[in-house]
N, C-alpha and C positions, 0 to 999 in steps of 0.2 A: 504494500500500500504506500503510496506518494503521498508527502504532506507538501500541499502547496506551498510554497514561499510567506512569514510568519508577516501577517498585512494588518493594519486596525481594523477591528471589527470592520463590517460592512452592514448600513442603514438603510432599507426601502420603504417606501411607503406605497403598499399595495392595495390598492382600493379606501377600504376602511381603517386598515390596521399597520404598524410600525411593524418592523421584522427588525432582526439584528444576526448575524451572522460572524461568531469572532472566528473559526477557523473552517477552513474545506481540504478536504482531502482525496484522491484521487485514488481508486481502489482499480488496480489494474486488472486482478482478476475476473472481478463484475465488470469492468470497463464501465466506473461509473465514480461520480464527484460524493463525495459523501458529507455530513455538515447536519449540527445542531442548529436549528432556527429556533430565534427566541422572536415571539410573536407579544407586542401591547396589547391588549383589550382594556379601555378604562384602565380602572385599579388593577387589573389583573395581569400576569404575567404566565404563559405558554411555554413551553420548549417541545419544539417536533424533531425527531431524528427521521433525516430524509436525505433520499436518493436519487439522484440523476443520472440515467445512463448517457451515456455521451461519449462524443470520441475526447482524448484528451488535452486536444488543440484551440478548443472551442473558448471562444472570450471570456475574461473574467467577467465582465457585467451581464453578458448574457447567463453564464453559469450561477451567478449572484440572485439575475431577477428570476431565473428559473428556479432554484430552489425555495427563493421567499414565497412565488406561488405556489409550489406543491405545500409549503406547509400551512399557508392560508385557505386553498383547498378544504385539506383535512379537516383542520378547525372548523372553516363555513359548514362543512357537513357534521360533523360534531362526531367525527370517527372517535369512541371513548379507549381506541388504542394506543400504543405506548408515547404517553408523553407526561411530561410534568407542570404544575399548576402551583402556582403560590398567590399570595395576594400581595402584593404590592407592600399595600399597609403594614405588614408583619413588619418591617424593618425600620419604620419609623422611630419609632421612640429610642433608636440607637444614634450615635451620632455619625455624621454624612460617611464620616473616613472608612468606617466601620461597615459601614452600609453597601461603598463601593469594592471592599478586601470582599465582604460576601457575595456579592454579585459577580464578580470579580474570580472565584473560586468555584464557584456554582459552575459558571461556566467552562472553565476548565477541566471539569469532571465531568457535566456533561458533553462537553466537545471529545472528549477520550474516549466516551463510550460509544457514540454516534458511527 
């Protein structure tokens, strides 16, 4: 598996909803881009692990908007398959710095497992 070169996260906004993408990886044997999408709703916060089959030449913004839709997709259809859900809220009453190391490590862990 290919980890694409290490980029700032990546920001869409898909129809409705914010997407965030920190890392994509290229799985040569599925011949396909792999990547945690972290989806806004309101207060609420998503993460879809999702796949894109594709050849491995294909543009980053194409490979970026392609993935934010399949996991907005999912979500629009309310597939209760693997993804994770927090609310937003929960991390308030801690202080910002705290708040970003969390978010911060979330995604790290989810990005790994994706």
């Amino acid at each position: 598996m290919k980890e694409t070169a290490p980029t700032p996260a990546t920001q869409h906004s898909s129809g409705r909803h914010l997407t965030r993408i920190a890392s994509i990886r290229y799985n040569a044997a599925e011949r396909a881009f792999e990547a945690a999408v972290t989806l806004y709703e309101g207060r609420e916060v998503f993460t879809y692990p999702v796949s894109l089959r594709a050849p491995m030449d294909m543009g980053y913004e194409d490979v970026t908007r392609a993935l934010s839709e399949l996991a907005c997709r999912r979500h629009d259809r309310g597939q209760p398959g693997m993804r994770a859900r927090r609310d937003e809220a929960l991390l308030e009453h801690l202080p910002q710095r705290v708040q970003q190391a969390t978010s911060a490590l979330w995604e790290r862990i989810l990005g790994r497992a994706a």
